[in-house]
Residue frames relative to the residue before (quaternion, step in Angstrom):
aa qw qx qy qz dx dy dz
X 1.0000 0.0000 0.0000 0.0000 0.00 0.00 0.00
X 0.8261 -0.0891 -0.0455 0.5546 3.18 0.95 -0.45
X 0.5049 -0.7441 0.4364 -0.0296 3.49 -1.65 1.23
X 0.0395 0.7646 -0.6419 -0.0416 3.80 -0.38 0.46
X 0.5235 -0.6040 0.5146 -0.3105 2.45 -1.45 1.24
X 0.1016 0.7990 -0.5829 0.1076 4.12 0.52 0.90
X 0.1141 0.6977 -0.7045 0.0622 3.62 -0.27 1.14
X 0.7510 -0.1738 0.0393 0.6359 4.19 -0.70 1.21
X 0.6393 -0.5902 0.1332 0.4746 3.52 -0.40 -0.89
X 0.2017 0.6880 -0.6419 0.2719 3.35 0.54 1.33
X 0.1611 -0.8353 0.4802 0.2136 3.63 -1.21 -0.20
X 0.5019 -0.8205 0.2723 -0.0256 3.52 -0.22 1.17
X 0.0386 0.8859 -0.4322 0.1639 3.63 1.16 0.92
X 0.2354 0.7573 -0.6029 0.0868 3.20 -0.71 1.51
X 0.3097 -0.7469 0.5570 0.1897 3.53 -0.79 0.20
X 0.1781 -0.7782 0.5925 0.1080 3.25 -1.61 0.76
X 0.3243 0.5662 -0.5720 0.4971 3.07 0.67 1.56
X 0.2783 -0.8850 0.3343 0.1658 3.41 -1.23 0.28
X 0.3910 0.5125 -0.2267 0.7301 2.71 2.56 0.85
X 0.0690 0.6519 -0.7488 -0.0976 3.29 -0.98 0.58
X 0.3336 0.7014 -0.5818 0.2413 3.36 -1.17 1.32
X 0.7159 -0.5877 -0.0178 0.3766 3.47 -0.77 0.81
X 0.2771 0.6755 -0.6318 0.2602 3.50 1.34 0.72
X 0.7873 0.5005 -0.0784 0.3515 3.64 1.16 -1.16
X 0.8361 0.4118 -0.2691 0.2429 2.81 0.53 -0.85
X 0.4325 0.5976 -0.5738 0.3558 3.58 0.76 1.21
X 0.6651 0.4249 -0.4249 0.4434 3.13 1.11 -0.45
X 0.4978 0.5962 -0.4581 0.4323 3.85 1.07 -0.13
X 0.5958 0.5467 -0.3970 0.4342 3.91 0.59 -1.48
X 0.6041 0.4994 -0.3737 0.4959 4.04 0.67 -2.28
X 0.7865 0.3469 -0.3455 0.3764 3.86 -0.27 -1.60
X 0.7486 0.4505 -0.3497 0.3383 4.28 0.48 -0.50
X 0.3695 0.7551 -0.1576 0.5180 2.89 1.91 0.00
X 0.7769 0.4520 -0.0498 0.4355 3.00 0.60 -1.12
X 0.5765 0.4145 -0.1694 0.6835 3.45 1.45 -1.54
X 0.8481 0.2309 -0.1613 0.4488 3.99 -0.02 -0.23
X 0.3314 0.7693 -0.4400 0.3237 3.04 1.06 1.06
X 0.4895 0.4014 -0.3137 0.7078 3.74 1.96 -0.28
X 0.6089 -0.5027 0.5597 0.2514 2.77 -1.73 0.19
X 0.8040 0.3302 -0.1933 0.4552 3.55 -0.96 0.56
X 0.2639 0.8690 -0.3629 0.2085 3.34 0.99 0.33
X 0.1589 0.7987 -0.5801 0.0147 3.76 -0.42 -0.04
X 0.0951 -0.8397 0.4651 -0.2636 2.53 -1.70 2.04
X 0.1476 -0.8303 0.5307 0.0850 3.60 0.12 1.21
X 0.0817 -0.7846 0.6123 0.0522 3.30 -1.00 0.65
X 0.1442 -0.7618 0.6173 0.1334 3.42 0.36 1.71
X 0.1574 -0.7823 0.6025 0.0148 3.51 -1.76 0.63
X 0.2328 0.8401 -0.3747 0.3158 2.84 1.54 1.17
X 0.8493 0.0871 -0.2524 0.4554 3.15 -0.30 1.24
X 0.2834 0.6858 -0.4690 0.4791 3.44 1.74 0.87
X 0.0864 0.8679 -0.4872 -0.0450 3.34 -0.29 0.87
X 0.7345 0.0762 -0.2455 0.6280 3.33 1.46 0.71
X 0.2477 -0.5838 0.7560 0.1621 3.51 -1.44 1.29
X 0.1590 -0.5158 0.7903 0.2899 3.75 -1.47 0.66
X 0.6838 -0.4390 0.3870 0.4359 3.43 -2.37 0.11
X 0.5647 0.4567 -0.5177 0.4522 4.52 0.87 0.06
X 0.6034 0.5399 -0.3733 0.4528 3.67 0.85 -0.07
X 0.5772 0.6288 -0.2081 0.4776 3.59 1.11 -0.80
X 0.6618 0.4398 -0.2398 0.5578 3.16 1.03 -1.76
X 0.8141 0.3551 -0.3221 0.3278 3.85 0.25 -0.67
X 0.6167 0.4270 -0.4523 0.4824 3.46 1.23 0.29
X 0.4819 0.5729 -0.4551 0.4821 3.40 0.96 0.20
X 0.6532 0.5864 -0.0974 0.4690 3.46 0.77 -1.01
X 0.5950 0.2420 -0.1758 0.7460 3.84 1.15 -0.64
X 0.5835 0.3209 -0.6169 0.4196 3.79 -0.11 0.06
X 0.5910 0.6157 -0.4173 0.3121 3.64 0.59 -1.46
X 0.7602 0.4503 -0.2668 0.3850 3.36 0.49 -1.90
X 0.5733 0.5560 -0.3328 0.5015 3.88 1.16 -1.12
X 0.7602 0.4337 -0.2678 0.4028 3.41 0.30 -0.87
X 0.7153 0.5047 -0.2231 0.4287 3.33 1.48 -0.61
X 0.5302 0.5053 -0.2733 0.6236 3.30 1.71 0.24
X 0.3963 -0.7122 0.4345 0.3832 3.82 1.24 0.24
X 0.2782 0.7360 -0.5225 0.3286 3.40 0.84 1.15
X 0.1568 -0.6334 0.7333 0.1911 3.64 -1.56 -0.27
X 0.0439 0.7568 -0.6399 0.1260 2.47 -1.96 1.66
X 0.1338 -0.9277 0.3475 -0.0281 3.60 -0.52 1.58
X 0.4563 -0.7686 0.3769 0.2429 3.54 -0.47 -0.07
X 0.0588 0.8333 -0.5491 -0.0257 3.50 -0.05 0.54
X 0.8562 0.1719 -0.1524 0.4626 3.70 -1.66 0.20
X 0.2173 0.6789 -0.7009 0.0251 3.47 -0.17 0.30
X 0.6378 -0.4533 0.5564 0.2796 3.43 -1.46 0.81
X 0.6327 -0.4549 0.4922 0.3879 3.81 -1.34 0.35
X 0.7696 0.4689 -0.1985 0.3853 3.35 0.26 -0.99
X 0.6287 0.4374 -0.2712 0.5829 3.56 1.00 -1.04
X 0.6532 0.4528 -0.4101 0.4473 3.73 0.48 -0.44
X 0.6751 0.5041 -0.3461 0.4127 3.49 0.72 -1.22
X 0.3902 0.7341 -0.2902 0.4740 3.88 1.57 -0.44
X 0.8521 0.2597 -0.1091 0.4412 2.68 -0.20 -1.87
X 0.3891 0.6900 -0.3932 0.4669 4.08 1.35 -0.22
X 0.8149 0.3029 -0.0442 0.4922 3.38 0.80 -1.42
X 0.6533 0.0703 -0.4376 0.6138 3.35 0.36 0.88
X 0.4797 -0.6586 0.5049 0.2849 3.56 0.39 0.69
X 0.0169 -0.6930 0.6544 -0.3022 3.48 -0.02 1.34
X 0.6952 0.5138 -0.3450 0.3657 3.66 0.61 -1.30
X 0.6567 0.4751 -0.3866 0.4400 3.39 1.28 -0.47
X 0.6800 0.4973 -0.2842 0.4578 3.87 0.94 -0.58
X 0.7537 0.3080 -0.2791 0.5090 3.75 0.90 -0.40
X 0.3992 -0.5595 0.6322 0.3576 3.42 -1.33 -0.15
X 0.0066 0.7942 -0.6076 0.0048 3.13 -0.45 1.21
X 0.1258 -0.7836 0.6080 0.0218 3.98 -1.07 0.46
X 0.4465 -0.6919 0.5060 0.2566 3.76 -1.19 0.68
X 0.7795 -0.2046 0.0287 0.5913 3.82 1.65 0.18
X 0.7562 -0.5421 0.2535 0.2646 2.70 -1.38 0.44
């Protein structure tokens, strides 16, 4: 369900599901956890081909930015699907994440 990804030392989380929602997202929280467990970390979370975030998906990427961000990491967003962007537009998410059209 989900992939990682060592590009130099950034790390690269995608997922080959096409829902994030609460079938998943413990194993997302355990795996972002893990990668942002040092300080300074840095993490793209490509959401390419996620074509729906329910609101327990939301809550856990809110939740790993916090924890990433609370370890003086960085964490960004890449590819969101039409739909998941148009989402994240509407509850204004776009203003709380770093979101990007690619890598």
């Amino acid at each position: 369900m989900i992939n990682v990804e060592k590009r130099d030392k950034v790390d690269i989380v995608s997922f080959t599901v096409i829902k994030i929602n609460a079938l998943i997202t413990d194993e997302i929280r355990e795996e972002i956890n893990r990668l942002s467990g040092t300080s300074n970390s840095k993490i793209i979370i490509n959401l390419k081909g996620v074509e729906y975030i329910d609101s327990s998906g939301f809550s856990c990427l809110l939740s790993i930015m916090r924890s990433v961000r609370n370890n003086y990491g960085i964490i960004k967003f890449v590819n969101p699907e039409p739909g998941v962007l148009e989402l994240l537009n509407m509850l204004h998410l776009d203003t709380v994440f770093h979101i990007f059209n690619d890598l």
